[in-house]
Structure formats: C-alpha cells, structure tokens
C-alpha positions in Angstrom: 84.5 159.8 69.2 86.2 157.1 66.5 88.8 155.5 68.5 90.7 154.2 65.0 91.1 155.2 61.4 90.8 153.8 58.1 94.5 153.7 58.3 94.5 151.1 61.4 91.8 149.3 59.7 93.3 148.9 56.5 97.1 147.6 58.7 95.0 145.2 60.3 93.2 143.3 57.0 97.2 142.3 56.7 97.2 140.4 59.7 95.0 137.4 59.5 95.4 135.9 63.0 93.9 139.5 64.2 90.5 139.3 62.7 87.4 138.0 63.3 84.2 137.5 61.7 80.8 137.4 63.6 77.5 137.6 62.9 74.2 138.5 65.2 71.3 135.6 64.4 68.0 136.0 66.3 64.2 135.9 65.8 62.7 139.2 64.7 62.5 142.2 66.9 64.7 140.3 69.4 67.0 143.2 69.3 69.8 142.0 66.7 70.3 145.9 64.9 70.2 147.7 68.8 72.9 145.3 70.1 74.5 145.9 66.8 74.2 149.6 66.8 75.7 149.3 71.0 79.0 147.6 69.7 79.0 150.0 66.9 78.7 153.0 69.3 81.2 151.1 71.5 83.8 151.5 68.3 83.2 155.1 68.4 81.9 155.1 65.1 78.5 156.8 66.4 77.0 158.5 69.9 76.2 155.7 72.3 72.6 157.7 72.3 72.0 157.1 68.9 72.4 153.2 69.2 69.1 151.5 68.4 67.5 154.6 66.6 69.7 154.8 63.5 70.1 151.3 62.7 73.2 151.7 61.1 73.2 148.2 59.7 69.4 148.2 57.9 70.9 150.7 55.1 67.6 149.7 52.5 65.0 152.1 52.3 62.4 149.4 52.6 64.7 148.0 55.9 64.5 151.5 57.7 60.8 152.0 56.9 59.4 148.4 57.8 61.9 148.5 60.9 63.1 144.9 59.9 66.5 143.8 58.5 66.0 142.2 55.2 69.8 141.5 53.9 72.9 140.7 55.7 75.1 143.9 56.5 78.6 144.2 57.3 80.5 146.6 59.3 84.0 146.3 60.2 85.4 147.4 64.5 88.7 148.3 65.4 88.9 146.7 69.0 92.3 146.9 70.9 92.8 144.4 74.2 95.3 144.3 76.9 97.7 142.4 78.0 96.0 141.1 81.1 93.0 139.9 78.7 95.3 138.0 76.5 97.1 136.3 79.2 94.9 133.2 78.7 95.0 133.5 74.8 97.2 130.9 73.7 96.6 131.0 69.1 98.4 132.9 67.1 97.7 136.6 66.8 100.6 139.6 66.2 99.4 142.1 68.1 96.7 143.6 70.7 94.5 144.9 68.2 91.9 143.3 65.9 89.7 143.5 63.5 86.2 142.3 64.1 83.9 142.3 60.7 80.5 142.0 62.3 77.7 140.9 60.4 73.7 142.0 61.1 71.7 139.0 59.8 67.2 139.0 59.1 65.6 137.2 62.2 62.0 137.0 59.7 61.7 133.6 58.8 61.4 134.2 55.0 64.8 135.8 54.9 66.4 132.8 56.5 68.9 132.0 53.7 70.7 135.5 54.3 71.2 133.7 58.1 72.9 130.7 56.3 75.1 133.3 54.1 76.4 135.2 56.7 76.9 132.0 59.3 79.2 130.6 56.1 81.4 133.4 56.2 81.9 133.7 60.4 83.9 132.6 62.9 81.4 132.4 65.7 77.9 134.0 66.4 75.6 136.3 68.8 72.8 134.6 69.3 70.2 136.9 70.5 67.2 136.5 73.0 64.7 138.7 74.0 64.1 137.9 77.7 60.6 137.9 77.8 59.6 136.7 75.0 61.8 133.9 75.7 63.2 131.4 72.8 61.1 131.5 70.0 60.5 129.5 66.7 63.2 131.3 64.6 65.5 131.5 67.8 65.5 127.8 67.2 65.6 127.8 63.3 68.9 129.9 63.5 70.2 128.0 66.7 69.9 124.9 63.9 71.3 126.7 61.2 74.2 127.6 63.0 75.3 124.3 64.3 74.6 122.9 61.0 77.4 125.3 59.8 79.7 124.5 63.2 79.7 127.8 64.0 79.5 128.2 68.1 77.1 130.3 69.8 77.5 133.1 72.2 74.0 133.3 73.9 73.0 137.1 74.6 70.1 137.7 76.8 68.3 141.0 75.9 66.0 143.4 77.1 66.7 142.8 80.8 65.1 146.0 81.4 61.3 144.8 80.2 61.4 142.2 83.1 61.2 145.2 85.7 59.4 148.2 83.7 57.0 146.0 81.9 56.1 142.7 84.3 56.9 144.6 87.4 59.1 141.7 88.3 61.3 141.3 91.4 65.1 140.4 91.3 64.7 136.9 92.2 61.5 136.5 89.9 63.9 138.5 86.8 66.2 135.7 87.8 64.4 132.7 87.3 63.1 134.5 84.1 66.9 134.6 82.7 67.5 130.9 83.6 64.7 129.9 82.3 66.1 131.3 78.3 69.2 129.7 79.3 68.0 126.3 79.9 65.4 126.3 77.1 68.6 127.5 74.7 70.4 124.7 76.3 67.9 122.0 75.1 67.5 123.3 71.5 71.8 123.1 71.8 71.5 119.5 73.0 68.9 118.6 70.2 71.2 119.4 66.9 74.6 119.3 68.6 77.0 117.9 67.1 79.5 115.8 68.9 82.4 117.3 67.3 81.7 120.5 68.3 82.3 119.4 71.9 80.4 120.7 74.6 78.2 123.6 73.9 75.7 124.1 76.8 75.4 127.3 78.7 76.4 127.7 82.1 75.1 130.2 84.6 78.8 131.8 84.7 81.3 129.9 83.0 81.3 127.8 79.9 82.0 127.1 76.1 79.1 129.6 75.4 79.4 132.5 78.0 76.2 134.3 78.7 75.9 137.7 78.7 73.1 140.1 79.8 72.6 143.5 77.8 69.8 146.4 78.1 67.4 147.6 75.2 68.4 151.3 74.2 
C-alpha cells in the first residue's frame, strides 16, 4: 500500500533541509536494481514480492531484456522518522518527513560515466557487495569514483542468503566470509581516501560508514 501522495511529495521539494539524494553504485549483478526495488517496495510504491522481479528502475526495453541497467534512473521515497531517531540529529531539517531521490546507477564497466553522473548529483551512496563474490574490479572502480567526487559510502553486504543455500556454509564460516568484504572494502577506502573526508573505514558495528546486511529477493 503507498504510504504518501504526490501531494506530500510535491510539499516536501519545498523544504530543502528534508531531502536527500542517493545513489546505489556496484559491480554488475551485485544486486543494485533488487535492493532498489526492496526500498521501493519499502515506500509502498509496489508489493514487497514483486521487489527484484520488476526492476522498476531498468525502464529501457533493452535494460529489462539484457537484465542489466544501462542509464541512471531516478525515483523519488517519501520516508517519515520519529522522534527518537532524530534525537541524535543535530542539522537543520523542518520536519520528520523527507524526501529521498534515489538514484539506480550501471555496475558494467562500459557504462561507468553514468556512475560519475549520478555520484555528481548525490549526497551520499549505497555501495553494493555481493557477499560471495566478494569485492570485485568495478566494486573498486566505483569505490574510486565516488571518493573522487567526496561522496561517502554506505557499504551494503548482499546476498547473505548464497553463503548458506549455495556454499553450505556455517554461521561462523558466513562470518568470516562478511568480514572478509569488509576489510577488503576497507583497503580499497584507505587507497584513494582522501584526508579531508576524515575517516571512512568500516567498522564491524559502528562507524562513519555503517554496514548493513540485506537478503537477495
């Protein structure tokens, strides 16, 4: 069910301190348009079942047939907070509700100037990572390409689920698996940081870029 209307949407573009721009980077078939379809399905803009199916975001023929995002798509969330998780918020903002214009960027290599596009125009940015696969060569082009621009990453670890229905693993063993990404993302972070961007490595629970776990569809 949509949990806003175009009406709420359309206030919110008024209040600048309330939106936010963001954008999903990753190398290809990392799971970018699923996690994107989840926070759309989230929004109640579609059925949480759908997520990952419809690819909401790959709106080119050519995109939905090939089953790779080619161009940069936009899509705009109503997302409302509560007090409590404001309480450590301390910039301005009028309001509990926001606007967050979320962008689904190519992870194919020869589409990487649509990653620079969309990185110029957001505030911060998903950085995707399939957790078996690991970090791969585009996770680090993008990774570059992002702190190039200043934008800070928000690691996401993906696919959890392939760790124990396709390697069998146990929960120690999927462990080790997840620091591993962590640590190799930290290393391609150390390599192009830039010092006045502060301090950008992931930690395990806390840190400038917060880890997150999420599921294939």
């Amino acid at each position: 069910m949509v949990k806003f209307t175009i009406e709420d949407i359309r206030k919110l573009m008024d209040k600048k301190d309330n939106i936010r721009n963001m954008s999903v980077i990753a190398h290809v078939d990392h799971g970018k348009s699923t996690l994107t379809d989840s926070l759309v399905a989230a929004a109640g803009i579609m059925a949480l079942e759908q997520a990952g199916d419809a690819r909401l975001t790959d709106t080119r023929a050519d995109e939905q047939e090939r089953g790779i995002t080619i161009k940069s798509t936009g899509i705009s969330l109503y997302y409302e907070m509560g007090e409590d998780a404001l309480k450590a918020f301390k910039r301005a903002r009028d309001g509990n509700s926001f606007l967050v214009n979320l962008i689904d960027s190519p992870g194919h290599v020869d589409f990487s100037s649509e990653v620079t596009a969309a990185l110029r125009i957001t505030d911060g940015a998903l950085v995707v990572v399939d957790c078996v696969e690991g970090v791969c060569v585009q996770t680090e082009t993008v990774l570059r390409q992002a702190l190039a621009e200043r934008i800070r990453p928000v690691l996401t670890v993906n696919k959890m689920d392939r760790c124990f229905l396709e390697l069998k693993l146990e929960g120690e063993e999927a462990y080790t698996t997840y620091l591993r990404v962590i640590e190799n993302a930290n290393v391609i972070l150390a390599t192009y940081q830039d010092e006045a961007m502060g301090d950008l490595q992931v930690r395990r629970a806390t840190g400038p870029a917060q880890s997150h776990i999420s599921r294939t569809a």
